[in-house]
mmCIF file of the N, C-alpha and C atoms, coordinates in Angstrom:
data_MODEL
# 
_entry.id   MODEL 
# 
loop_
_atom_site.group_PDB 
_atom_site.id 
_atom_site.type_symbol 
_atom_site.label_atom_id 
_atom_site.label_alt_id 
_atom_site.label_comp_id 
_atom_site.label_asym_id 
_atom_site.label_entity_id 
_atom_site.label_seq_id 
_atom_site.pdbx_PDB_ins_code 
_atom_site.Cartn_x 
_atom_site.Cartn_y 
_atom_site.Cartn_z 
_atom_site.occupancy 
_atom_site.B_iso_or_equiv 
_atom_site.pdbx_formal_charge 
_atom_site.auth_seq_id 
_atom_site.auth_comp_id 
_atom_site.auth_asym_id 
_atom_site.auth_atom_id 
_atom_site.pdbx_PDB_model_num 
ATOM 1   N N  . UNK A 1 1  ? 1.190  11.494 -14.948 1.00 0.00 ? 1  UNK A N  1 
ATOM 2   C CA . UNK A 1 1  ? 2.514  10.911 -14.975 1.00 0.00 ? 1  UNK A CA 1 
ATOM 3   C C  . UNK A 1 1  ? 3.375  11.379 -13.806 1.00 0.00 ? 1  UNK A C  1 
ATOM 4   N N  . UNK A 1 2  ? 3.181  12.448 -13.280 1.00 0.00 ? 2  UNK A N  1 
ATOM 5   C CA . UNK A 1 2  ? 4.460  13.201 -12.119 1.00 0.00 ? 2  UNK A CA 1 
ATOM 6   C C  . UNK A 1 2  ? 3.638  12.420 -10.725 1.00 0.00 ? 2  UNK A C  1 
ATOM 7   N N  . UNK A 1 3  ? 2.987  12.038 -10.639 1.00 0.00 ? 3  UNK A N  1 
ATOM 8   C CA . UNK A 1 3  ? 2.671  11.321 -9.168  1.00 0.00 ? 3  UNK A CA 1 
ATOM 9   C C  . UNK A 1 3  ? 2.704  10.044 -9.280  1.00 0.00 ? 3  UNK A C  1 
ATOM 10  N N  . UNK A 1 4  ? 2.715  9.566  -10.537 1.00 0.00 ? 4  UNK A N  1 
ATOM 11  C CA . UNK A 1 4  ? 3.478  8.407  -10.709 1.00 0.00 ? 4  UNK A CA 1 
ATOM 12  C C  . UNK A 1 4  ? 5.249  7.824  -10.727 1.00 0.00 ? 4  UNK A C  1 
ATOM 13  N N  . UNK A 1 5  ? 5.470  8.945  -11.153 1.00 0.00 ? 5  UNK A N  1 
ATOM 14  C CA . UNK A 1 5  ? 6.850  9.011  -11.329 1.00 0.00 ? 5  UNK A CA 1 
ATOM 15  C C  . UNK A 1 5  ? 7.426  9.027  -9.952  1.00 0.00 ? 5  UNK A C  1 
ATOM 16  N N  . UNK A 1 6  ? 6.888  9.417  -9.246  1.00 0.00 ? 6  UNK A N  1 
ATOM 17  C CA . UNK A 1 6  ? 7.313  10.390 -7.775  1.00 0.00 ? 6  UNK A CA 1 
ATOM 18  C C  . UNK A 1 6  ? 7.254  9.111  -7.200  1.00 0.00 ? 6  UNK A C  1 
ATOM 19  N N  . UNK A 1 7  ? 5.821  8.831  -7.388  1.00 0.00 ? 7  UNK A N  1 
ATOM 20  C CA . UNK A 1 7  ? 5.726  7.253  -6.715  1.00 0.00 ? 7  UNK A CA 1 
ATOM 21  C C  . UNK A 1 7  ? 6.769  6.038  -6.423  1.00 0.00 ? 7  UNK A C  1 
ATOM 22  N N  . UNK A 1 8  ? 7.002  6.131  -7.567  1.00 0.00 ? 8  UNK A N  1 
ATOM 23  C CA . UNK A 1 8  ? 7.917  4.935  -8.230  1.00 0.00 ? 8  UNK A CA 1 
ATOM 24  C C  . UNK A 1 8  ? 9.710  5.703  -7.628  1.00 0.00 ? 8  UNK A C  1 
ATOM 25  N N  . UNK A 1 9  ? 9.847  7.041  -7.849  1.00 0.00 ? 9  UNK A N  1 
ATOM 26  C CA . UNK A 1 9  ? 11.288 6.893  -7.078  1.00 0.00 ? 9  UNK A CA 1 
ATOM 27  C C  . UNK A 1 9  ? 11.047 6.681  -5.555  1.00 0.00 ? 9  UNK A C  1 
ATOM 28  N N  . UNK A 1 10 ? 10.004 7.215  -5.164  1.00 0.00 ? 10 UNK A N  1 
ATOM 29  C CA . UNK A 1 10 ? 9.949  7.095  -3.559  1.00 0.00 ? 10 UNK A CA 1 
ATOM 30  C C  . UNK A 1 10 ? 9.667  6.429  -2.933  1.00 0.00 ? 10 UNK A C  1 
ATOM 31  N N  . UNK A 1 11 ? 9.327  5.088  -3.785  1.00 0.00 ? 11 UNK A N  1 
ATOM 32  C CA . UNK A 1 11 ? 9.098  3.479  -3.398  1.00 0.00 ? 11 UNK A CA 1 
ATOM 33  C C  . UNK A 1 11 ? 10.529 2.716  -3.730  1.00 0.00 ? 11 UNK A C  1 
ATOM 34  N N  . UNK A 1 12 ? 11.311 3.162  -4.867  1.00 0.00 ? 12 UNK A N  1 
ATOM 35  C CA . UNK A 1 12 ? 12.314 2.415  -5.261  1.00 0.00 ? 12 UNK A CA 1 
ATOM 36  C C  . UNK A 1 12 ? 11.741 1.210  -5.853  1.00 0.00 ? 12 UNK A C  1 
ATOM 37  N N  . UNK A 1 13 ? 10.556 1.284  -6.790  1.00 0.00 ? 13 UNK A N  1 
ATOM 38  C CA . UNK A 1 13 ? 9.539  -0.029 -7.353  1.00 0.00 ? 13 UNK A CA 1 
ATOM 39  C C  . UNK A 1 13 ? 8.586  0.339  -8.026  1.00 0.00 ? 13 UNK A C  1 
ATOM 40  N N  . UNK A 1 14 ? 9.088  -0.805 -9.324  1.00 0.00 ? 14 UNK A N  1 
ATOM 41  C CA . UNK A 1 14 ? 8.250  0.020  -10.376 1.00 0.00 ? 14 UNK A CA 1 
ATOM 42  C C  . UNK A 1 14 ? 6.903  -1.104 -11.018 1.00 0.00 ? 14 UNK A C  1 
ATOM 43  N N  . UNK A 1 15 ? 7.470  -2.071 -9.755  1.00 0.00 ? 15 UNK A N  1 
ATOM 44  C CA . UNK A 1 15 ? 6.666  -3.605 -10.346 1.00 0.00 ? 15 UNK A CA 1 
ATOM 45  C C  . UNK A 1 15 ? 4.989  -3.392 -10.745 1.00 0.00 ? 15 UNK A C  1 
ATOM 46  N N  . UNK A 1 16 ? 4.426  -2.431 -9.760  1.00 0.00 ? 16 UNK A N  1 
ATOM 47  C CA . UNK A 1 16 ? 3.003  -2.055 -10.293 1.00 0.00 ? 16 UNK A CA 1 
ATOM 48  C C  . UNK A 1 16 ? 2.597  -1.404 -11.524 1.00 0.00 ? 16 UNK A C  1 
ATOM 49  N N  . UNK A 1 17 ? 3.957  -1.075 -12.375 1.00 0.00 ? 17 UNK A N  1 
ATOM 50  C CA . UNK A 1 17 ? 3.897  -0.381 -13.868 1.00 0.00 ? 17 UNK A CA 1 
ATOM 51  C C  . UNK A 1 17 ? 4.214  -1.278 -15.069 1.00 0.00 ? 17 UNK A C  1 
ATOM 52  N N  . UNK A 1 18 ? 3.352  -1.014 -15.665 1.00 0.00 ? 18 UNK A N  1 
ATOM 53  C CA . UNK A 1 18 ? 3.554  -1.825 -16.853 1.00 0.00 ? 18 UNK A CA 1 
ATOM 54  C C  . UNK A 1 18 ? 4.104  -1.345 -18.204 1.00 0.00 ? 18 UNK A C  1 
ATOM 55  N N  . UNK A 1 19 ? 5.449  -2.372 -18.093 1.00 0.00 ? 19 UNK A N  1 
ATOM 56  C CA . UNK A 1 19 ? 6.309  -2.037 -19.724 1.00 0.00 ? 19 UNK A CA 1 
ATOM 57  C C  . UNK A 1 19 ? 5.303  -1.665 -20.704 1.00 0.00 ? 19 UNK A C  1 
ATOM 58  N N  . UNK A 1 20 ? 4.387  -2.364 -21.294 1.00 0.00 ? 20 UNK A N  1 
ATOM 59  C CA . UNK A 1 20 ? 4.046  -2.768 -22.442 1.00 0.00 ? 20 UNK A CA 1 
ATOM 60  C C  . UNK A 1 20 ? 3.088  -1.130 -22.367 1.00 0.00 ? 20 UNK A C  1 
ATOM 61  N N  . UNK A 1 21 ? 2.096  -0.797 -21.040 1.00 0.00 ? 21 UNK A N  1 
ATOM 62  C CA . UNK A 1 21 ? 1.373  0.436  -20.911 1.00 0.00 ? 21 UNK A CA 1 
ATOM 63  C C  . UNK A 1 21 ? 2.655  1.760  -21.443 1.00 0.00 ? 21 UNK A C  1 
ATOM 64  N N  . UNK A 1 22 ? 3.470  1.752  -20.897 1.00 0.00 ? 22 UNK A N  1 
ATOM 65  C CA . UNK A 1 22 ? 4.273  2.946  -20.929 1.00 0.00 ? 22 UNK A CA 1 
ATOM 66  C C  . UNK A 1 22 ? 4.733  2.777  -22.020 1.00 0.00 ? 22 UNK A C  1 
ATOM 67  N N  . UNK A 1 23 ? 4.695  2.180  -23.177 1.00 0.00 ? 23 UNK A N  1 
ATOM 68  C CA . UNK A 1 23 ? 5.739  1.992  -24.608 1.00 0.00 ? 23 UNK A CA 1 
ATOM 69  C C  . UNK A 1 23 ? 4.365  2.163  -25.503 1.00 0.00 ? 23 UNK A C  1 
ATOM 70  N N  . UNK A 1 24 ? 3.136  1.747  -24.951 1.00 0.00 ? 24 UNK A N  1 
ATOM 71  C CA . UNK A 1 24 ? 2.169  2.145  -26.091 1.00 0.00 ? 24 UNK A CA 1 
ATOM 72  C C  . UNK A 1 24 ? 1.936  3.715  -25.471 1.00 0.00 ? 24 UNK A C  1 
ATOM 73  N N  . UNK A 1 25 ? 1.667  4.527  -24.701 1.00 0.00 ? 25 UNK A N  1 
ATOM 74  C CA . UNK A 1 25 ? 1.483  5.533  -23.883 1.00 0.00 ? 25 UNK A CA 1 
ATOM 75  C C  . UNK A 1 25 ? 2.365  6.548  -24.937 1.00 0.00 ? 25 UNK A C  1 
ATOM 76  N N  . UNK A 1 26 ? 3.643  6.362  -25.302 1.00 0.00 ? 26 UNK A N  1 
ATOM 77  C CA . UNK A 1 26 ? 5.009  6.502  -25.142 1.00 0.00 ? 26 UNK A CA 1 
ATOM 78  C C  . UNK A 1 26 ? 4.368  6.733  -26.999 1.00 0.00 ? 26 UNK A C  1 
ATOM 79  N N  . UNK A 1 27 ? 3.957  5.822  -27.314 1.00 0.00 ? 27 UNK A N  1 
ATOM 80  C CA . UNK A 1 27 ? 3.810  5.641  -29.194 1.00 0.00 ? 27 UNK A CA 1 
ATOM 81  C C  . UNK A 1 27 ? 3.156  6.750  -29.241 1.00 0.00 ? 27 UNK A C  1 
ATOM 82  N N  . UNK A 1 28 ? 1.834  6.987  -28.209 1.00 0.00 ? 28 UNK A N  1 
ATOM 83  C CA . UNK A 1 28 ? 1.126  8.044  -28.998 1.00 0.00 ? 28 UNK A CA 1 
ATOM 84  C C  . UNK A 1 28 ? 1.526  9.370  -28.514 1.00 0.00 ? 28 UNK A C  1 
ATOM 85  N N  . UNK A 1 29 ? 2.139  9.521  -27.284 1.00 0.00 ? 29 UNK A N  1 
ATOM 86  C CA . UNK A 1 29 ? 2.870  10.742 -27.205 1.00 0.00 ? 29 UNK A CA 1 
ATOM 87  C C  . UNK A 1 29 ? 3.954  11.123 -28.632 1.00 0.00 ? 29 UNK A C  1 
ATOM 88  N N  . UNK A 1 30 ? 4.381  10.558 -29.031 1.00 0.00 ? 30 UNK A N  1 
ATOM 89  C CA . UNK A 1 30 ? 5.051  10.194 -29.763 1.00 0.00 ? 30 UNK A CA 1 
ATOM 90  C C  . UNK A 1 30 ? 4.486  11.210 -31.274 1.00 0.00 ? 30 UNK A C  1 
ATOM 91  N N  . UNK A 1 31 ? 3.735  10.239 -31.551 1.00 0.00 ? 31 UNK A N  1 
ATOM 92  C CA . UNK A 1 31 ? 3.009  10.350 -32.635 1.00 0.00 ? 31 UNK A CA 1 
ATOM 93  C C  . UNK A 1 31 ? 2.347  12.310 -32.478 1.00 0.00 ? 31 UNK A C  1 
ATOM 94  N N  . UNK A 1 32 ? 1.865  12.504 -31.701 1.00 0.00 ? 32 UNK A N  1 
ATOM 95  C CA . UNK A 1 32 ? 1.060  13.159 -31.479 1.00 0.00 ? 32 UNK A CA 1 
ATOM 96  C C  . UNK A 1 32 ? 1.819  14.869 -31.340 1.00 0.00 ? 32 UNK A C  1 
ATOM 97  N N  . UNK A 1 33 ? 3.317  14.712 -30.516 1.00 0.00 ? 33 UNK A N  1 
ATOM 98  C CA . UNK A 1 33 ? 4.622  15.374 -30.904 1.00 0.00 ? 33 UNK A CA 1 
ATOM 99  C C  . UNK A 1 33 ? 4.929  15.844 -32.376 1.00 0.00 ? 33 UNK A C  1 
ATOM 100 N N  . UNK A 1 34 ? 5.040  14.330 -33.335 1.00 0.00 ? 34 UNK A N  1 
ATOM 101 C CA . UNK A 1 34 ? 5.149  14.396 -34.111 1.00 0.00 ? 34 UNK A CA 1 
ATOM 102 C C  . UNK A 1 34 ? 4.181  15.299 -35.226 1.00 0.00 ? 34 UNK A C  1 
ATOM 103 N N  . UNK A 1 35 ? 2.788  15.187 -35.205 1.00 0.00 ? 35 UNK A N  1 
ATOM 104 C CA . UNK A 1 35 ? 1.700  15.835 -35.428 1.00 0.00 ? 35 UNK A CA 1 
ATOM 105 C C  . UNK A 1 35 ? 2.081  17.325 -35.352 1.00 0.00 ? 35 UNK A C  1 
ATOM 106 N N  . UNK A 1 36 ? 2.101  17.656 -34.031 1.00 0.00 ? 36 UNK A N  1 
ATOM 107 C CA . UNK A 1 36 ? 2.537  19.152 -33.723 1.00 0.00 ? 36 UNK A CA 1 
ATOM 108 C C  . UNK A 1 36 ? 3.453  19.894 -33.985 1.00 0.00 ? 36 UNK A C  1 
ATOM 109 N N  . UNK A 1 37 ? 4.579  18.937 -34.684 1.00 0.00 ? 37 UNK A N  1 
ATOM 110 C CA . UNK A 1 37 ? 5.961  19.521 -35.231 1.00 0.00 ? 37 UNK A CA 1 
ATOM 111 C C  . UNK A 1 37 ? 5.406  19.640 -36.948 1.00 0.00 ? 37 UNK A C  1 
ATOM 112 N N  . UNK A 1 38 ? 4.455  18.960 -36.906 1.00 0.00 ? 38 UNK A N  1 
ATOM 113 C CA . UNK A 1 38 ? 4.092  19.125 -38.978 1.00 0.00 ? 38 UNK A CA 1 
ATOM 114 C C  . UNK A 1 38 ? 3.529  20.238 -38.742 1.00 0.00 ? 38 UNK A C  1 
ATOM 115 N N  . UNK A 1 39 ? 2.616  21.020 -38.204 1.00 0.00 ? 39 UNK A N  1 
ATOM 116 C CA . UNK A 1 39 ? 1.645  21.221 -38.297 1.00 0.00 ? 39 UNK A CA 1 
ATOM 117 C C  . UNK A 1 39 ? 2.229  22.861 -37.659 1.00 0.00 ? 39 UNK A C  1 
ATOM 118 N N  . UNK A 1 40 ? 3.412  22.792 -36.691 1.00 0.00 ? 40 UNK A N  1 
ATOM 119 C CA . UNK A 1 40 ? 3.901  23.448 -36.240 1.00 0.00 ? 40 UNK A CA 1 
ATOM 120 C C  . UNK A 1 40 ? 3.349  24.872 -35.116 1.00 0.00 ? 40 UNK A C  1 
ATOM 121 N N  . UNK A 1 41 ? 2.522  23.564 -34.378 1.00 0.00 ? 41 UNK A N  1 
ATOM 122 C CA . UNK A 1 41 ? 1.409  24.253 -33.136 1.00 0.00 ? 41 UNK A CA 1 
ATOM 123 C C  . UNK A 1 41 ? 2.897  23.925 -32.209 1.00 0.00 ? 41 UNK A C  1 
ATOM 124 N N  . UNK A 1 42 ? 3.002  25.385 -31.513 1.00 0.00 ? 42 UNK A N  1 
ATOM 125 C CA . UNK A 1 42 ? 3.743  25.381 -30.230 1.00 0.00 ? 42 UNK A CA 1 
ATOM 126 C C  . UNK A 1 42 ? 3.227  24.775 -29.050 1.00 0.00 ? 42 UNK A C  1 
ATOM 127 N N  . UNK A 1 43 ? 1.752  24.802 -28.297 1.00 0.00 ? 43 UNK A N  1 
ATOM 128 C CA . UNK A 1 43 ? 0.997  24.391 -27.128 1.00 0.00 ? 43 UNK A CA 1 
ATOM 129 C C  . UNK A 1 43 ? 1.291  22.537 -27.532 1.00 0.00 ? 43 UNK A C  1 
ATOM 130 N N  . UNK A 1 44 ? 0.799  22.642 -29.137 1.00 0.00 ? 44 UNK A N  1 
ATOM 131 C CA . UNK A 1 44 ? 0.807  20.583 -28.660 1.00 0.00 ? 44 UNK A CA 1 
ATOM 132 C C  . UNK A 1 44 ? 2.612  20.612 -28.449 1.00 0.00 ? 44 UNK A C  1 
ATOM 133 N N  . UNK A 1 45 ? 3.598  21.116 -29.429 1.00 0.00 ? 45 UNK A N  1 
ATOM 134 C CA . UNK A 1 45 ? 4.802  20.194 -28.911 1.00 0.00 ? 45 UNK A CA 1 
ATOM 135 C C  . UNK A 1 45 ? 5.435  20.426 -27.701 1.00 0.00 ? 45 UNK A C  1 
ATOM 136 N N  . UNK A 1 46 ? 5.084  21.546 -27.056 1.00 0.00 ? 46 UNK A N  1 
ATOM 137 C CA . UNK A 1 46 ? 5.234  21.495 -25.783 1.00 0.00 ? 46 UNK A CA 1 
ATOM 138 C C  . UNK A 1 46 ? 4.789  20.665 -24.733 1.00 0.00 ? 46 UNK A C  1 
ATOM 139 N N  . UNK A 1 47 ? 3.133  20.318 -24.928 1.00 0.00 ? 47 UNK A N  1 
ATOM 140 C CA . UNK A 1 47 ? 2.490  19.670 -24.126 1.00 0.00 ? 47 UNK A CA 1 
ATOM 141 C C  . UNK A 1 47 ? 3.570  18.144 -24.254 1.00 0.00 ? 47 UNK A C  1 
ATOM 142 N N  . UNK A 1 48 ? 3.594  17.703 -25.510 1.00 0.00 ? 48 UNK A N  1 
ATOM 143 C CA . UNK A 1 48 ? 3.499  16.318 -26.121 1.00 0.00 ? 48 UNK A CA 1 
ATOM 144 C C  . UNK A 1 48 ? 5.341  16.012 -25.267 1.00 0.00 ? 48 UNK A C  1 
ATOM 145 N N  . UNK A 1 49 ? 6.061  17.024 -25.831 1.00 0.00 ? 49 UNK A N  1 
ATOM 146 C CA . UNK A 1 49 ? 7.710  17.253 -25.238 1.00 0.00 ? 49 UNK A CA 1 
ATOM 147 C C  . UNK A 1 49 ? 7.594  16.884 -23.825 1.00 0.00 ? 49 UNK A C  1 
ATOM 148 N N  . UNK A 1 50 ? 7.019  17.903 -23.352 1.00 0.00 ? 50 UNK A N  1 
ATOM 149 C CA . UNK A 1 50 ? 6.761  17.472 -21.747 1.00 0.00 ? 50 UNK A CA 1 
ATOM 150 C C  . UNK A 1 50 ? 6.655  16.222 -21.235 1.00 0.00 ? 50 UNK A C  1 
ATOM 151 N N  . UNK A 1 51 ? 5.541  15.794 -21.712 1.00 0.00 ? 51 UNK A N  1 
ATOM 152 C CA . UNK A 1 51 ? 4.887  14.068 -21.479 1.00 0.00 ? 51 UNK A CA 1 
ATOM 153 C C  . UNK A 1 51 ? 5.877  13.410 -21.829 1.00 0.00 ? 51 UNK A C  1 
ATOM 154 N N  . UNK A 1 52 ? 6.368  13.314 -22.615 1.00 0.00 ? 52 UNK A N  1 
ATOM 155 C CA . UNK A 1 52 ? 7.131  12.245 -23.137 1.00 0.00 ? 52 UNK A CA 1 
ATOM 156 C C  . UNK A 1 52 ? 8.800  12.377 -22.675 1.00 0.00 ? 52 UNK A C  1 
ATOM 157 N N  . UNK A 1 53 ? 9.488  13.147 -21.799 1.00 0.00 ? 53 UNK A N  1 
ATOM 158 C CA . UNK A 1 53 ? 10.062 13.309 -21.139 1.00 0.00 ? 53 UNK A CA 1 
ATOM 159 C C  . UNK A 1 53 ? 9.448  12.903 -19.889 1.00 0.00 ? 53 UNK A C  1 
ATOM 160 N N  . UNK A 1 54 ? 8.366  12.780 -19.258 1.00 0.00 ? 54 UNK A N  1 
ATOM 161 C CA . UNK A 1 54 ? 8.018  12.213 -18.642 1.00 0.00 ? 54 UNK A CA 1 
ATOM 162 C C  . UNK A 1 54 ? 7.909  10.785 -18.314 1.00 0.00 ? 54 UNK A C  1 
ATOM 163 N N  . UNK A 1 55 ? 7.612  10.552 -19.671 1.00 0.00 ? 55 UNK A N  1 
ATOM 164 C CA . UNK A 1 55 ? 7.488  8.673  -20.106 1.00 0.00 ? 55 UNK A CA 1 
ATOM 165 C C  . UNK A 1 55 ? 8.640  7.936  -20.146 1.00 0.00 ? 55 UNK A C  1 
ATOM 166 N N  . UNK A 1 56 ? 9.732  8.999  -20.311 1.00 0.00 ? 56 UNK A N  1 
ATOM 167 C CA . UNK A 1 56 ? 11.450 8.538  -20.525 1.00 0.00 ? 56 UNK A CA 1 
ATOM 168 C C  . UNK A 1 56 ? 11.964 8.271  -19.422 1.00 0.00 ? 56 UNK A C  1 
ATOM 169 N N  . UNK A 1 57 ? 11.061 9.280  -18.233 1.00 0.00 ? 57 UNK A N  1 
ATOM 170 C CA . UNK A 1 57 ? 11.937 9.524  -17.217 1.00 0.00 ? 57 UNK A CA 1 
ATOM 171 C C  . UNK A 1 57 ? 11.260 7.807  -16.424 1.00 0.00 ? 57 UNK A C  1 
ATOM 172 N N  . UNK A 1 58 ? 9.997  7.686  -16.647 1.00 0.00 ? 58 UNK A N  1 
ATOM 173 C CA . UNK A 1 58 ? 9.642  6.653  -16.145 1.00 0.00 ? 58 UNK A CA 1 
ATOM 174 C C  . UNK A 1 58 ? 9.999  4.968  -16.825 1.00 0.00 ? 58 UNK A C  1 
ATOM 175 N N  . UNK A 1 59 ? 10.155 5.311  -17.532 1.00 0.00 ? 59 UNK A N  1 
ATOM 176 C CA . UNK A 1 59 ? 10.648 3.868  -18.614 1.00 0.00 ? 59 UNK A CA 1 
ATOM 177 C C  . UNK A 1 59 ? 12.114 3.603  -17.933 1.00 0.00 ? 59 UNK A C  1 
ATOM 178 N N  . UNK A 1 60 ? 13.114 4.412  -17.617 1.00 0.00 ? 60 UNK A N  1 
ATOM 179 C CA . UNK A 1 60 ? 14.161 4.935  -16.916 1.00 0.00 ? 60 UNK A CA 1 
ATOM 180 C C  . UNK A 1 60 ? 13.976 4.015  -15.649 1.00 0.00 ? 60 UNK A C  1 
ATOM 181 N N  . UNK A 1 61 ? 13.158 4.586  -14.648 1.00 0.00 ? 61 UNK A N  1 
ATOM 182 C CA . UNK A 1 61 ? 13.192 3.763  -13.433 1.00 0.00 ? 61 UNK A CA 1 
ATOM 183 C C  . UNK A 1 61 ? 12.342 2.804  -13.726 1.00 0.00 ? 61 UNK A C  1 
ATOM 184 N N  . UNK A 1 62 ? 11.921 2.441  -14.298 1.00 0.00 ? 62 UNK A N  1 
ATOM 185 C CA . UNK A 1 62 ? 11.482 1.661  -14.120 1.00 0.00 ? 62 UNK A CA 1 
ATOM 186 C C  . UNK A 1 62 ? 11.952 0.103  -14.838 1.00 0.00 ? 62 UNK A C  1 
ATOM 187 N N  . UNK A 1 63 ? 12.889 0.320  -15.784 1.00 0.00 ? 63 UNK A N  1 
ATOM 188 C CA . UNK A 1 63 ? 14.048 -0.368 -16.364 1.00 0.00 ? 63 UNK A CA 1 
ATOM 189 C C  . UNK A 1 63 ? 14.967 -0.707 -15.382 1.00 0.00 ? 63 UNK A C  1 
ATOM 190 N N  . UNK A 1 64 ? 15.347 0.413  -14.271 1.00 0.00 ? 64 UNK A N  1 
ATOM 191 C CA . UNK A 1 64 ? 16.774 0.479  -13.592 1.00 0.00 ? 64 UNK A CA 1 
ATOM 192 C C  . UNK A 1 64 ? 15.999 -0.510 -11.972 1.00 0.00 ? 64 UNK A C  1 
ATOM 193 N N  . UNK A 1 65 ? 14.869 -0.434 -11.676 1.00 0.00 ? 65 UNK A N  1 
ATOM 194 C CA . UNK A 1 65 ? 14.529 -0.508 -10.298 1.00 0.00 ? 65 UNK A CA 1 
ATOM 195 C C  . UNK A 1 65 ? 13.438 -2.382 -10.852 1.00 0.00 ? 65 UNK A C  1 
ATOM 196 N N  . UNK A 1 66 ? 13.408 -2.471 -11.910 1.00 0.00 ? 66 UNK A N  1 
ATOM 197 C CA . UNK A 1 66 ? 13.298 -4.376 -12.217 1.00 0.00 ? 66 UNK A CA 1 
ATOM 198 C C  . UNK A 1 66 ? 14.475 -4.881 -12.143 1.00 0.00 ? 66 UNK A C  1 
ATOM 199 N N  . UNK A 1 67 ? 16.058 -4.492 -13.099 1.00 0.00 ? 67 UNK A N  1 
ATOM 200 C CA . UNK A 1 67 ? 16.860 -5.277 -12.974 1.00 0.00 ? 67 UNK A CA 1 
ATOM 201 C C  . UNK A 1 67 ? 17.185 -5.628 -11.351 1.00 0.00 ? 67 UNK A C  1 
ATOM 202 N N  . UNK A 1 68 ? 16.693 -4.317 -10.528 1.00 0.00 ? 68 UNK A N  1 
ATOM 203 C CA . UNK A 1 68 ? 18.108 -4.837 -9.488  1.00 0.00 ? 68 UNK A CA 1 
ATOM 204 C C  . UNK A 1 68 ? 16.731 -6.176 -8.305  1.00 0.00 ? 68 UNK A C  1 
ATOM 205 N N  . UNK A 1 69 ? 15.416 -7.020 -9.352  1.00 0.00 ? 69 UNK A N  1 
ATOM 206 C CA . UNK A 1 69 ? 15.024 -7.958 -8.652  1.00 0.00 ? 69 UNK A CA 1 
ATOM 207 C C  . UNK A 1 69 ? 15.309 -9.013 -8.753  1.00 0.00 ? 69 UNK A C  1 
# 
């Protein structure tokens, strides 16, 4: 996700990313967060926290850098 992300601000273009990839991506980070908060493993909700702050940050530009086509 971070050389993607990087990608996408340092192109200003997010057209090669796909909504629908990053919102299912996004479910199982999600889910999987969720898992680690029942279960109350520190390594997954960290890992899962991470990623999915990641996925936000990219859903983000990549929301903000379609409208302005």
């Amino acid at each position: 996700m971070v050389p993607q992300l990087h990608s996408i601000w340092k192109r200003k273009s997010a057209r090669d990313v796909s909504l629908a990839m990053i919102l299912i991506f996004g479910l199982g980070v999600v889910l999987w967060l969720t898992y680690g908060i029942m279960i109350r493993s520190t390594p997954v909700i960290v890992a899962n926290g991470a990623t999915l702050a990641l996925i936000l940050a990219t859903m983000a530009l990549k929301l903000r850098y379609d409208r302005r086509r």
